[in-house]
DRENSEKE-624674 format. One record per residue (C-alpha): residue in three letters; x, y, z. Coordinates in steps of 0.2 Angstrom, whole numbers, plus 5000, padded with zeros to 4 digits. Layout:
N
ALAXYZ...
// end
This chain:
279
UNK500050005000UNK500550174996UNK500050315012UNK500150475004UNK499450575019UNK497450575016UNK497350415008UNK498150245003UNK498150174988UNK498650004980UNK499750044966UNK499449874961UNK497749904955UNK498350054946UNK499549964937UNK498449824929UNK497649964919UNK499050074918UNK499949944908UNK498349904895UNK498550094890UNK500350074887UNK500249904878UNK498850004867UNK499850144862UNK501250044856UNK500449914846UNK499350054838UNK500850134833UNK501949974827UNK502149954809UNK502849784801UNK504549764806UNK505749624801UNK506149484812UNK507549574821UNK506449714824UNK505049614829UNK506049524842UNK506449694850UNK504849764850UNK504249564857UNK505649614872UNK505349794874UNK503249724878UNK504049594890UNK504749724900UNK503249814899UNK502649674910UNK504049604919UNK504549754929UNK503049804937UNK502649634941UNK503949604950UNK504049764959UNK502049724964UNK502649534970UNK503949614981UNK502549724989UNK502249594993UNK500749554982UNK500649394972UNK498949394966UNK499249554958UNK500849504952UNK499949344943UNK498449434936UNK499649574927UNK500949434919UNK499049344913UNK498649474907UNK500249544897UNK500549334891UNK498549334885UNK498949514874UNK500549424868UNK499149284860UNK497849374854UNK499449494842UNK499849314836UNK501449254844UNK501549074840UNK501448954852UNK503048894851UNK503449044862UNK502348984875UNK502748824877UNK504548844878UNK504048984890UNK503148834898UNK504448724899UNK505648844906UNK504548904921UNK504248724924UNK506148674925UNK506548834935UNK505148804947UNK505948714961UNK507248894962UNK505648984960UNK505048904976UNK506348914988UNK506849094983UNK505449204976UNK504149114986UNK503649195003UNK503549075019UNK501849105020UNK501349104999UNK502248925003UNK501148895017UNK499448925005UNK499948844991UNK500248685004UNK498648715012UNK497948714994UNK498548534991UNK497848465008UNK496848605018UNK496648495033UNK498348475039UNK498048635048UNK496448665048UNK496648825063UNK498148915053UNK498548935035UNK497048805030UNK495548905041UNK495149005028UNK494748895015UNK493948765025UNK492748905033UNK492448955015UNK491948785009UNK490748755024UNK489848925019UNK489648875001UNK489148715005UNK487748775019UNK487348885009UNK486448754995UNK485548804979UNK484248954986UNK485449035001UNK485049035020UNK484349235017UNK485049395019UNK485949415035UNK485849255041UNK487149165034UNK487949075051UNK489649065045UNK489649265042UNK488649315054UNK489649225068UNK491349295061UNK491849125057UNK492249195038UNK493949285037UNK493849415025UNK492249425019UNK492149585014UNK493649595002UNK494449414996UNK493049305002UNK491249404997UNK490649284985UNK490849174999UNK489749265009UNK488349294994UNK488249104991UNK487949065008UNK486549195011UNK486049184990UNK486448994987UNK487148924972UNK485649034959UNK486249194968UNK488149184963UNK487549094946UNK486749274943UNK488549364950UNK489549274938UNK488149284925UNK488249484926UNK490149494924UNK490049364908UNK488949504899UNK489949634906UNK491549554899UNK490649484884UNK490149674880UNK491849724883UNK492449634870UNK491249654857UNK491349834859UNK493349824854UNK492849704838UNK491749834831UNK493049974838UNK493850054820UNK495550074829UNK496649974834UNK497050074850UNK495350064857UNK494949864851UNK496749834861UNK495949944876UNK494449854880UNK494949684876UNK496349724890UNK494949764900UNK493949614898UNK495549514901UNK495749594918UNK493849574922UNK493949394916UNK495549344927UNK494949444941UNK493349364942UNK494049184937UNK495449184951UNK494249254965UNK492849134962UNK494048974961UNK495049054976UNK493549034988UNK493048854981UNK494748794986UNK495448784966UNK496548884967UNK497848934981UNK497149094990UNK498249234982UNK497349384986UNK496349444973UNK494649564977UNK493049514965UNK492749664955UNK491649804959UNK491049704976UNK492649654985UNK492849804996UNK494249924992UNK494350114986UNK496050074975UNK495149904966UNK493550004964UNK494150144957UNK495150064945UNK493849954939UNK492750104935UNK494350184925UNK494350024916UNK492450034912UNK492650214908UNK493950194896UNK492650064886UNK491350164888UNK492450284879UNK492950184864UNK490950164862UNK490650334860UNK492150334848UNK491950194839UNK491750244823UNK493350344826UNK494750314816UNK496550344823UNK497950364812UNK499250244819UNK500950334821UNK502550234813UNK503850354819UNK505250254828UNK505250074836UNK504150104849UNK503050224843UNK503350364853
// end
């Protein structure tokens, strides 16, 4: 967290966003290049990405560390790298994990992604909150126990229910057709997203809100797998619910920014080819 006096931000949140406006400009602005060229402007998005990622995981804060590498690896896809890329990528990750764990990895990230393999080994430490999750879904059942009188909320036994583990907390009183709904509005909310960037006459705004979507999607994905116990619990707020000035706000940039290219959609941009990077 940043303290600048009379408020702190996460820069974290910022960032995500931050990073799909500079992605933007610069593929707007690349023209063709040949293969050496290409490989530097390939290098010059990959260090677009790395560096903030890294200086959000030693914050620290993995989740938002993960989210902005998915979401900078997912652009790289949709440009049309081939997929030789990533799966040597793959297999380099995978043979470097082991160094990966015992030296990037926090004691306590450690701890979570144990606790994901087997939550009951400690089921009053690092695996309570995902056990207390799990019981709250599950009590919850298809129709909810009612507003406010969810048992595992309302007697605290739910860590974090207001940020990280709301849906938790809107199963339990909702049921399973309450967070079916949830989920249901961010799928139009992020299918919208994108077709607004396909019918988008620039590419800066089709790059823009298919950025945004990507965020929603990942977002959204890693929170709702996170409190069902498929996913180690990284710390990643569900959009526009989770509590959180920093994650609300930039959310609503994020939406604005679509709205945006809506307005301007039958705008066209001329795409810059001056220099490299297009600046």
């Amino acid at each position: 967290w940043l303290n600048l006096g009379f408020v702190k931000i996460q820069p974290s949140e910022l960032m995500k966003f931050s990073l799909i406006l500079l992605i933007a400009r610069f593929y707007h602005s690349e023209k063709e290049y040949n293969s050496f060229m290409r490989i530097l402007s390939l290098i010059y998005v990959l260090v677009l990405v790395a560096i903030p990622a890294y200086l959000i995981y030693i914050q620290p804060d993995l989740g938002g560390s993960i989210i902005l590498i998915l979401v900078g690896i997912t652009l790289l896809f949709i440009i049309g790298l081939s997929i030789w890329f990533f799966l040597v990528s793959g297999l380099c990750l995978a043979l470097i994990s082991p160094l990966i764990w015992i030296y990037f990895l926090q004691d306590y990230q450690q701890n979570r992604i144990l606790t994901f393999l087997d939550p009951s080994k400690d089921p009053l430490g690092a695996g309570y909150h995902i056990m207390q999750s799990k019981i709250a879904l599950g009590s919850g059942g298809f129709w909810g126990r009612g507003f406010m009188k969810g048992s595992q909320s309302q007697l605290n036994f739910l860590p974090e229910m207001q940020t990280d583990f709301i849906l938790t907390l809107i199963s339990e009183e909702f049921g399973m057709i309450g967070t079916a709904f949830i989920l249901l509005l961010y799928f139009v909310l992020i299918f919208y997203s994108i077709i607004i960037g396909l019918i988008s006459k620039n590419i800066f705004g089709s790059f823009l809100c298919i950025g945004v979507a990507i965020i929603l999607f990942y977002s959204v994905f890693i929170n709702a797998a996170m409190v069902m116990g498929l996913l180690p619990v990284v710390g990643v707020p569900l959009p526009l619910i989770s509590y959180g000035g920093s994650s609300l706000l930039s959310t609503m940039f994020g939406l604005g920014l679509i709205s945006n290219v809506y307005v301007n959609r039958n705008v066209t941009i001329e795409r810059y080819k001056e220099g490299l990077f297009g600046w």
